[in-house]
C-alpha positions as CSV (number, residue, x, y, z in Angstrom):
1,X,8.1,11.9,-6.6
2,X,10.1,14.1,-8.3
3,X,13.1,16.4,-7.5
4,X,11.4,19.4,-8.5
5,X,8.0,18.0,-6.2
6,X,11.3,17.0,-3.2
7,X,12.8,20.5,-3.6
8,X,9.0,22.3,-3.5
9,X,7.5,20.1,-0.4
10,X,11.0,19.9,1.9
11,X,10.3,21.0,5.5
12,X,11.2,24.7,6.0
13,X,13.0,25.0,9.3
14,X,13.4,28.6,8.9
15,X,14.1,30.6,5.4
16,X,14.5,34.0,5.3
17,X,13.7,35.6,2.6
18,X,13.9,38.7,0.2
19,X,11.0,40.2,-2.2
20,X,12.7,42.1,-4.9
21,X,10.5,46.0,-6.0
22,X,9.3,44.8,-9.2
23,X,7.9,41.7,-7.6
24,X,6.4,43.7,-4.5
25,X,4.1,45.3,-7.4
26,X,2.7,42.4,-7.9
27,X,0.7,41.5,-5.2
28,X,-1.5,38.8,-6.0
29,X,1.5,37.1,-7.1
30,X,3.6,37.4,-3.9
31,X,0.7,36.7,-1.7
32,X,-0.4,33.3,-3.7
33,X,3.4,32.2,-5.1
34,X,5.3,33.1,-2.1
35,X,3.5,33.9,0.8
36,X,0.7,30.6,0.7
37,X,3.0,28.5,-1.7
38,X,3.5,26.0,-1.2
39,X,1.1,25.8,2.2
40,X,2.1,27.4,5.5
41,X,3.1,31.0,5.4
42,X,5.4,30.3,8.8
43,X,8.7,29.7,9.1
44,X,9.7,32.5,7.0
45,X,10.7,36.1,7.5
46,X,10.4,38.1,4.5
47,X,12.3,41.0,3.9
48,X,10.6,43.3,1.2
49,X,12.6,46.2,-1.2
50,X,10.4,49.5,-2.0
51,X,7.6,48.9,-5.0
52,X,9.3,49.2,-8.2
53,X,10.4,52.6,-9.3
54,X,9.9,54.4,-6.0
55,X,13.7,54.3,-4.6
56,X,14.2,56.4,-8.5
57,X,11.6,59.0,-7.1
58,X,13.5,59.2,-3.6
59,X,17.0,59.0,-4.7
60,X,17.6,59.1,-8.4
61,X,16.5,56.8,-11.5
62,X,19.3,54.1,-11.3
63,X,19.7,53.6,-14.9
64,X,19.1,57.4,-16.8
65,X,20.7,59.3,-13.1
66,X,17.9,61.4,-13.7
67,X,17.2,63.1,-9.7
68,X,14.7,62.3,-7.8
69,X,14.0,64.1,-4.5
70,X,17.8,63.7,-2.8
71,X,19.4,64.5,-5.9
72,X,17.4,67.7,-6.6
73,X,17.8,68.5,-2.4
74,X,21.8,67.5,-2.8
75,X,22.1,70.5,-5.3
76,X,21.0,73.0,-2.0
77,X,19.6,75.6,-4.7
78,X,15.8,76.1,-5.1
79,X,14.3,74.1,-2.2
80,X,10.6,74.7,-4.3
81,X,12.3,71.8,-6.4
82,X,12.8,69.0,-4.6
83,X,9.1,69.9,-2.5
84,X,7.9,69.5,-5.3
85,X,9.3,65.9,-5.8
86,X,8.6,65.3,-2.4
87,X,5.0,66.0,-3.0
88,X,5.2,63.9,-6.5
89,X,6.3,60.9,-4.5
90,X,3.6,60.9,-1.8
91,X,1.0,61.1,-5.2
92,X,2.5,58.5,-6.3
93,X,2.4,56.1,-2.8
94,X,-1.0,57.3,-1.9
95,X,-2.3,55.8,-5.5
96,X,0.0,52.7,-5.3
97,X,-2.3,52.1,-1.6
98,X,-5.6,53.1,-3.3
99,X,-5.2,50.1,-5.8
100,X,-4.1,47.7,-3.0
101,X,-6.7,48.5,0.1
102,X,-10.3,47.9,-1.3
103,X,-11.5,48.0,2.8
104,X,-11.8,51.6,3.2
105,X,-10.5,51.4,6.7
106,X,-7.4,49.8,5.7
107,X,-6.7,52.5,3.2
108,X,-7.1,55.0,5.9
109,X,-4.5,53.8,7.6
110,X,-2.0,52.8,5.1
111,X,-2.3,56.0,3.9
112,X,-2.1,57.6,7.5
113,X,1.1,56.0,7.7
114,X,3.3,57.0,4.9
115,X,1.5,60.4,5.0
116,X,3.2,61.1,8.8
117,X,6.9,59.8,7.4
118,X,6.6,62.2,4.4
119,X,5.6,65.0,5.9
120,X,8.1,64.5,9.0
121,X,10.8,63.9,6.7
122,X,9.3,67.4,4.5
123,X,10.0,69.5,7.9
124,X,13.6,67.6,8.4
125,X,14.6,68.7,5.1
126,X,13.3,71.9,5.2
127,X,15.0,72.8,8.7
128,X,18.5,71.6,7.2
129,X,18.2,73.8,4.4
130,X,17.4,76.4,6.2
131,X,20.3,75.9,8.8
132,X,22.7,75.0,5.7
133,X,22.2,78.5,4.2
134,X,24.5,79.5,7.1
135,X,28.5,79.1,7.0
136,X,29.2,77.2,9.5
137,X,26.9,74.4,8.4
138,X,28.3,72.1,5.4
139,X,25.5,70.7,3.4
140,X,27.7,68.1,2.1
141,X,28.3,66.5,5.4
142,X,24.4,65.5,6.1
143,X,23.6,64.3,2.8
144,X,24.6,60.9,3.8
145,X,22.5,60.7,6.8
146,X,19.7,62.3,3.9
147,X,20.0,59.7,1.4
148,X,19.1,57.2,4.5
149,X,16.4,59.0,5.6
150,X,14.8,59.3,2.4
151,X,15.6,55.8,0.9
152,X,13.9,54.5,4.1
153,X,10.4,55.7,3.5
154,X,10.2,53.1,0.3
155,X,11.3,50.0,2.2
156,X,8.7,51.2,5.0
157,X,5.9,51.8,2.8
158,X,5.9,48.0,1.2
159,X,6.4,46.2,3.9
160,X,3.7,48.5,6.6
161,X,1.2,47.6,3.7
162,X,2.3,44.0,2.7
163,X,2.0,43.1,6.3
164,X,-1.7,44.7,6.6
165,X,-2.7,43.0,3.1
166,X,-1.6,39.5,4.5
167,X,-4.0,40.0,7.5
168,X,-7.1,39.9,5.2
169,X,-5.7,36.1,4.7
170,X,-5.3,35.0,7.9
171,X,-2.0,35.4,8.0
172,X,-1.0,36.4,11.4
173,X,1.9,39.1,9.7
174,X,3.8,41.4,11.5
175,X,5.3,44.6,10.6
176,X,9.2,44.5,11.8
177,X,10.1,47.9,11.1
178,X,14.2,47.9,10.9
179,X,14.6,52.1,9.8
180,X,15.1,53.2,13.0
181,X,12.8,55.7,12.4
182,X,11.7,56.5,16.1
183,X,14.6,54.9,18.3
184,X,16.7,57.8,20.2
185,X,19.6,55.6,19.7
186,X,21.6,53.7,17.2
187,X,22.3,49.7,17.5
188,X,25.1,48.1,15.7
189,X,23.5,46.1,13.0
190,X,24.0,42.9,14.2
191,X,22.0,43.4,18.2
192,X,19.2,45.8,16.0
193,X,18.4,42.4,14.1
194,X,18.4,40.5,17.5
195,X,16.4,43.4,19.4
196,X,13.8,43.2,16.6
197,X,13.4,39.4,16.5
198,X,13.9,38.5,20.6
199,X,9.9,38.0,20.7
200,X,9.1,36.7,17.5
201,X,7.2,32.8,17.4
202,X,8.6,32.1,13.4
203,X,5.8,29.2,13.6
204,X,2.7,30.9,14.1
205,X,4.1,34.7,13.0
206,X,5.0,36.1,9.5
207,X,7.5,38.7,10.1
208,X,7.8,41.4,6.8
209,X,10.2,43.0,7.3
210,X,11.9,46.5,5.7
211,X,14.7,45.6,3.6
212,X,16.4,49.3,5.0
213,X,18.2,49.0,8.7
214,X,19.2,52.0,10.1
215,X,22.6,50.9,12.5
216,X,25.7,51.8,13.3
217,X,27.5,50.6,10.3
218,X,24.9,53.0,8.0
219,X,24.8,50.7,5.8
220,X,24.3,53.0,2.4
221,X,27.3,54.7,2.8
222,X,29.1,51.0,1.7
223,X,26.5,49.4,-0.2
224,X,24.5,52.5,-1.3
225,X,20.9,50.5,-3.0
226,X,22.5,47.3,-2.6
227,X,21.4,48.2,1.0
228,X,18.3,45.5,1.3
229,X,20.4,42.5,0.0
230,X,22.7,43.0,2.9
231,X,19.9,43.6,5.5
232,X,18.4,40.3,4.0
233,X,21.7,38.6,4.1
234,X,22.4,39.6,8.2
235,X,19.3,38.6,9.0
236,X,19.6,35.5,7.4
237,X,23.2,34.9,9.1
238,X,22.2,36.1,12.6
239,X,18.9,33.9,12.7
240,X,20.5,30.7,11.6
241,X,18.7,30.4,8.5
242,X,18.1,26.5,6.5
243,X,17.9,28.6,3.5
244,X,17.9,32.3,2.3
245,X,16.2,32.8,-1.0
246,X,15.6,36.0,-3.5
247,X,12.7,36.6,-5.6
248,X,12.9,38.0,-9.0
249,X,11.1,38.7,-11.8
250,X,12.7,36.6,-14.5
251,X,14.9,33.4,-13.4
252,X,18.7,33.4,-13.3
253,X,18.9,32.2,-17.3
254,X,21.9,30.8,-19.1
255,X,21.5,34.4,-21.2
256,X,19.5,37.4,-21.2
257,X,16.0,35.8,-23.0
258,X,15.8,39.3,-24.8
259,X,19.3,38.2,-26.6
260,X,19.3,34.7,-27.2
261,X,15.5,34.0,-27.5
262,X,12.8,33.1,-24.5
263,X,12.8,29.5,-25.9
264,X,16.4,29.5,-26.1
265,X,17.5,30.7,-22.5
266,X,18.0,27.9,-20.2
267,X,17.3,28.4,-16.1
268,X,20.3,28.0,-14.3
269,X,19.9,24.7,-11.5
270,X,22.6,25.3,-9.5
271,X,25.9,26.9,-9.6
272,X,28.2,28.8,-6.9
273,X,29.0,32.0,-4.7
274,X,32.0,32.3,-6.8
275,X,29.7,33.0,-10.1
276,X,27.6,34.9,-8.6
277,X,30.7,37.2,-8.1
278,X,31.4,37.2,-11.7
279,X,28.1,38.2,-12.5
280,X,28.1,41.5,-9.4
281,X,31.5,42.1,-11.5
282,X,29.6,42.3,-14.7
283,X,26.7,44.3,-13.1
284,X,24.3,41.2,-13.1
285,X,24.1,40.8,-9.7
286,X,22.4,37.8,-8.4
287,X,23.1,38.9,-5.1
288,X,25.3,42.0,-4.0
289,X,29.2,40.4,-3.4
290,X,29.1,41.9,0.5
291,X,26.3,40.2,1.1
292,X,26.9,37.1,-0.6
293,X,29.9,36.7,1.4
294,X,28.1,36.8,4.9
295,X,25.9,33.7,3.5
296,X,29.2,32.1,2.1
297,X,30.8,32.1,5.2
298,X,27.8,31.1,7.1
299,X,27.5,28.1,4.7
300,X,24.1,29.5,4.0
301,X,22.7,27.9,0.2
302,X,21.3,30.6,-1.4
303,X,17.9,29.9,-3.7
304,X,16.8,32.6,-6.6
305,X,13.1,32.1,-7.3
306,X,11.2,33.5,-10.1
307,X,8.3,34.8,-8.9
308,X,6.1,34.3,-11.5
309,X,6.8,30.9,-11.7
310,X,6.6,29.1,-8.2
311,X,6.7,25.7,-9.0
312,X,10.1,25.5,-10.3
313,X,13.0,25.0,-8.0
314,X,15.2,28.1,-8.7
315,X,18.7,28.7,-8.8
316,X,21.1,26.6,-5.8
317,X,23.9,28.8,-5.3
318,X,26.5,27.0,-2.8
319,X,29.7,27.8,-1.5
320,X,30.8,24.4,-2.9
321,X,29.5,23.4,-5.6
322,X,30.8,22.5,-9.2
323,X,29.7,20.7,-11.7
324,X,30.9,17.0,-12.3
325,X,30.7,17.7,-15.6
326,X,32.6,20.2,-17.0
327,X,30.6,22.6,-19.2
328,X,29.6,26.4,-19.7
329,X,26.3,27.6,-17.9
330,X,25.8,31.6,-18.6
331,X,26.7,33.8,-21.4
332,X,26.7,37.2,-20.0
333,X,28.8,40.0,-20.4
334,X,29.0,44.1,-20.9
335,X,27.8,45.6,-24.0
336,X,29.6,49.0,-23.6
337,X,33.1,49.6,-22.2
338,X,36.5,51.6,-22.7
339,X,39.5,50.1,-23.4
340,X,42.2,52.0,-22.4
341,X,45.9,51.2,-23.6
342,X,49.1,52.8,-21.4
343,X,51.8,51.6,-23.6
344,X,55.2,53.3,-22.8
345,X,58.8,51.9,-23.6
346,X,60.0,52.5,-20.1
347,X,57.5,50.0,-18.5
348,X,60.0,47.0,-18.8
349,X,60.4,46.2,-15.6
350,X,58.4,48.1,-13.8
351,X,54.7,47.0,-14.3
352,X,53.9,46.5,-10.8
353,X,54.3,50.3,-10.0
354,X,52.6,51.6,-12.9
355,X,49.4,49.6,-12.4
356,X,49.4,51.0,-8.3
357,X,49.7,54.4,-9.8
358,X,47.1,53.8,-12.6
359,X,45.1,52.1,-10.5
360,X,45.0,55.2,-8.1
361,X,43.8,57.8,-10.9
362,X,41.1,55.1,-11.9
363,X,39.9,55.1,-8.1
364,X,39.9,58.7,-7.9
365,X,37.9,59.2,-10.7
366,X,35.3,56.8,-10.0
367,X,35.8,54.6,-12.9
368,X,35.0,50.9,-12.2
369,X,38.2,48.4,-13.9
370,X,36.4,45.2,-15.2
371,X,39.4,43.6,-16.5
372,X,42.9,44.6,-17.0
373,X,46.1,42.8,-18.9
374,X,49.7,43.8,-19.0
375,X,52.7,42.6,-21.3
376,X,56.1,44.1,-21.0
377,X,55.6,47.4,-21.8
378,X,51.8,47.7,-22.4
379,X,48.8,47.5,-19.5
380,X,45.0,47.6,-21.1
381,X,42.0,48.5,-18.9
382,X,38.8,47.9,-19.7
383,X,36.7,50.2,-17.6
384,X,32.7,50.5,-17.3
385,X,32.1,54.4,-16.4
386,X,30.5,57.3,-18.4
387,X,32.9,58.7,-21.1
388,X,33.8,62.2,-19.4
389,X,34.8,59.9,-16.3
390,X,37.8,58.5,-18.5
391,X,38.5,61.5,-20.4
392,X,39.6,63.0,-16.7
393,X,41.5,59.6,-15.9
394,X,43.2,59.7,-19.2
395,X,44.3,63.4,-18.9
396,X,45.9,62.6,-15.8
397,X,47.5,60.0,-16.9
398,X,49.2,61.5,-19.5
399,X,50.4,64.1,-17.1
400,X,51.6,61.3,-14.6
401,X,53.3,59.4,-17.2
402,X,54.9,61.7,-20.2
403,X,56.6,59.5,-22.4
404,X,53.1,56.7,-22.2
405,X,50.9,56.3,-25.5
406,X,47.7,56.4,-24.1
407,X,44.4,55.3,-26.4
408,X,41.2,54.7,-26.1
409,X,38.7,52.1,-27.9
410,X,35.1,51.7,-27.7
411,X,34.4,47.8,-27.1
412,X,32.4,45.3,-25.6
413,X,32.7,41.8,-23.3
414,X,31.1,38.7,-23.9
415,X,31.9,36.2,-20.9
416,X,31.3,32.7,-20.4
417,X,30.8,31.1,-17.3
418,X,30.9,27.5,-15.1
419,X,31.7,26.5,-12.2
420,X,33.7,24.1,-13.9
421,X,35.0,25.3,-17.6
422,X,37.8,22.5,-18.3
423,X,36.1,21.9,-21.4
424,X,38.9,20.5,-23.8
425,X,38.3,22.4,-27.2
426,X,36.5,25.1,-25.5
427,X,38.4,28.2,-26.5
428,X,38.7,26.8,-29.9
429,X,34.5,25.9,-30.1
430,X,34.1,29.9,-28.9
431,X,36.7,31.7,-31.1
432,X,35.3,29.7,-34.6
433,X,31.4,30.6,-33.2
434,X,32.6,34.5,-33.7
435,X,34.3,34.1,-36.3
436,X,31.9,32.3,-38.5
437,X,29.7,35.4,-37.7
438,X,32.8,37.8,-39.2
439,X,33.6,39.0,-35.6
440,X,37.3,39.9,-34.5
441,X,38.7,39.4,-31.3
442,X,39.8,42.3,-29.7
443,X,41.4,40.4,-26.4
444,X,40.4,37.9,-24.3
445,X,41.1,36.6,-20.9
446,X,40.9,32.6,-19.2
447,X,43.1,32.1,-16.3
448,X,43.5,28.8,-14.3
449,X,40.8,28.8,-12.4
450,X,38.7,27.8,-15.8
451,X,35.4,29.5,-14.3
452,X,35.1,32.5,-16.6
453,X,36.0,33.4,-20.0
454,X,36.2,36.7,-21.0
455,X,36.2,37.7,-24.4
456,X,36.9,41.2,-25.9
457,X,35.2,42.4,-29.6
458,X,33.8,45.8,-31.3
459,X,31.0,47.5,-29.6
460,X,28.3,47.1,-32.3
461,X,28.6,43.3,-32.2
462,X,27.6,42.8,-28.7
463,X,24.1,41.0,-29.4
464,X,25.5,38.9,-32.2
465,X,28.7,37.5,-30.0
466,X,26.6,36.9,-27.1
467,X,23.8,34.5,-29.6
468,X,26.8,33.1,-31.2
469,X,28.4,31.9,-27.9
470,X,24.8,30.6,-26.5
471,X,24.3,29.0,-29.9
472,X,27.6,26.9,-30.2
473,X,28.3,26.1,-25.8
474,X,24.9,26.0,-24.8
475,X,21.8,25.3,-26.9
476,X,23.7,22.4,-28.7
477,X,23.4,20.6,-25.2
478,X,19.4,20.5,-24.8
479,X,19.4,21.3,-21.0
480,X,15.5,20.8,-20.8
481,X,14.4,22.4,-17.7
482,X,17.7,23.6,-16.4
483,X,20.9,23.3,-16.0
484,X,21.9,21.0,-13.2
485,X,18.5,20.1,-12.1
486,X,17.7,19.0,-8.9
């Protein structure tokens, strides 16, 4: 037998388990590759996110910013506007449940249910902006507890219908509903998970369960959408989970296939929490960093599945492992960031207290420092946030520091990644790969813990760096399958 057929057939003492939205779409393809693969449905919990695109519709399109129906009720001008959306979005859930439900019944009640949370949450929002038209109510102080109520309603709409779909297969599924949405009173996170579960028989029940928990520690205000991956991650935790695994759409890949080529891109076997940080800091999050830390601690393995293709083993990520042999997995990376250069003569010295000061402007202005270096007199940020974000920063710090040069440059970062990089020749092997495709090196970063590689060039030649690098510390390997199978 083989370790892909040992992985697949293991007994599952209890995995918990977390559906991503663009998967949820799919619903032939959860209920046949997760759900019944490989054979018992049991000794699972599944935790499912809101069918693809409808947190954008609730809160705001996560990409283009473009408001959905908090962003347009946040504004507290024409309240017609965000009705409106409101009435947009419960269109849109009501034909999302007409092309699920073909038993007429079914469909009644699925769309029963998300029509009584829409139009309960219509008459909430509509008594708060009446009340907040008065002075000595502060809209801005309830649009937190807004943002929860709303991003709720997606979470409780997959997974209400999910667990009624699974009936029609014999599954005996159950609806955990973790929102909060009728309970007078609010449990820290931690006894709401162990109140929702007290009863639950994991070998003869599905539980599906909504990837939003309403608690104590309101969880959006710290993670914000990253909200299910921590719900998934406590539950995991608090019910002693074997394993915890995410399903995707695409497999965690050696490179973004749309870069490097489908036949190029290698799955990644097995690698550890500590890249799967590097990637959150890159915005490629395998899992969000706060919740990847409760399964670190908890010395829970975390497996990425791609959910279109169930019979391969996925992604291992461990708290411990690394690769006996040292090579480079991923080639990932950020195609657009600022560069901004503080260079000022009367730095010598004195770099620890201009960084805490810098640091506090960047913080204050909302703009997210991937990577930072510093010489005598010079410290270089390279920051991910919207153009007018850094023009603020950079005015300020001009004011703070009068004699500074301050400059900015358009750039990009290619990074490479292993859980073990002491690769002799590397940096040699990645600098001649760029620069037999004409590209200059702006910067770049390796420090001693020889797990990441970052490597600074112009912003147009993102693409090219990032096929070079796969090209020359990858693809001249022949991986097969994936790297580190098992």
């Amino acid at each position: 037998m083989s370790n892909q057929e040992n992985s697949q057939s293991a007994p599952r003492q209890l995995s918990v388990e977390k559906v991503g939205g663009t998967s949820m779409s799919a619903y032939e393809a959860v209920r046949d590759n997760i759900v019944l693969y490989p054979a018992s449905p049991y000794n699972r919990v599944l935790v499912v996110s809101a069918y693809g695109g409808v947190t954008n519709l609730l809160l705001e399109h996560k990409k283009t910013g473009q408001p959905g129906v908090y962003g347009l009720f946040a504004r507290g001008d024409d309240s017609h506007n965000w009705q409106e959306a409101l009435e947009t979005l419960r269109a849109e859930l009501l034909k999302i449940n007409s092309e699920l439900f073909s038993d007429g019944e079914q469909l009644k009640h699925a769309n029963a249910f998300i029509d009584a949370r829409i139009t309960d949450t219509r008459e909430v929002l509509v008594h708060l902006h009446e009340i907040c038209r008065h002075g000595h109510f502060e809209l801005r102080e309830h649009l937190l507890t807004v943002r929860e109520l709303l991003a709720s309603i997606g979470e409780a709409h997959s997974a209400y219908n999910l667990a009624e779909l699974l009936k029609n297969q014999g599954v005996n599924s159950v609806f955990v509903d973790l929102t909060g949405w009728d309970r007078k009173e609010i449990l820290p996170l931690d006894e709401h998970i162990e109140t929702a579960f007290a009863d639950v028989d994991f070998s003869t029940t599905l539980p599906i369960v909504t990837g939003y928990a309403h608690c104590e520690e309101n969880l959006i205000s710290t993670f914000d959408r990253g909200y299910s991956e921590m719900t998934f991650s406590r539950i995991a935790v608090m019910l002693k989970a074997t394993e915890a695994v995410i399903h995707k759409e695409f497999h965690l890949s050696s490179a973004d296939p749309r870069l490097v080529g489908e036949e190029n891109a290698v799955p990644i076997g097995k690698t550890s929490y500590d890249i799967a940080d590097q990637l959150a800091n890159l915005g490629m999050e395998a899992i969000h960093p706060g919740a990847g830390k409760g399964l670190r601690q908890a010395r829970i393995p975390l497996r990425i599945m791609n959910t279109f293709e169930p019979e391969h083993h996925g992604t291992l990520i461990t708290a411990d492992y690394k690769s006996e042999e040292p090579k480079v997995e991923i080639i990932a990376g950020m195609d657009s960031l600022i560069a901004v250069e503080i260079f000022d003569q009367e730095m010598m010295n004195e770099q620890g207290n201009y960084e805490a000061q810098i640091l506090k402007v960047t913080n204050r202005n909302k703009c997210q420092v991937v990577s930072k270096d510093f010489n005598a007199n010079t410290i270089t940020l390279y920051i991910n946030s919207t153009l007018n974000k850094v023009n603020h920063a950079t005015s300020q710090l001009e004011e703070l520091f009068p004699s500074a040069q301050i400059t900015t440059s358009k750039l990009c970062m290619v990074s490479a990644m292993g859980s073990n990089m002491r690769v002799k020749g590397l940096l040699a092997k990645a600098i001649q790969s760029l620069a037999d495709k004409g590209i200059n090196i702006e910067a770049m970063h390796q420090n001693t813990r020889q797990v990441e590689m970052q490597i600074f060039v112009d912003s147009d030649c993102y693409a090219t760096a990032v096929k070079a690098l796969h090209q020359k510390l990858i693809e001249v390997h022949d991986h097969g399958m994936a790297i580190a199978s098992h």
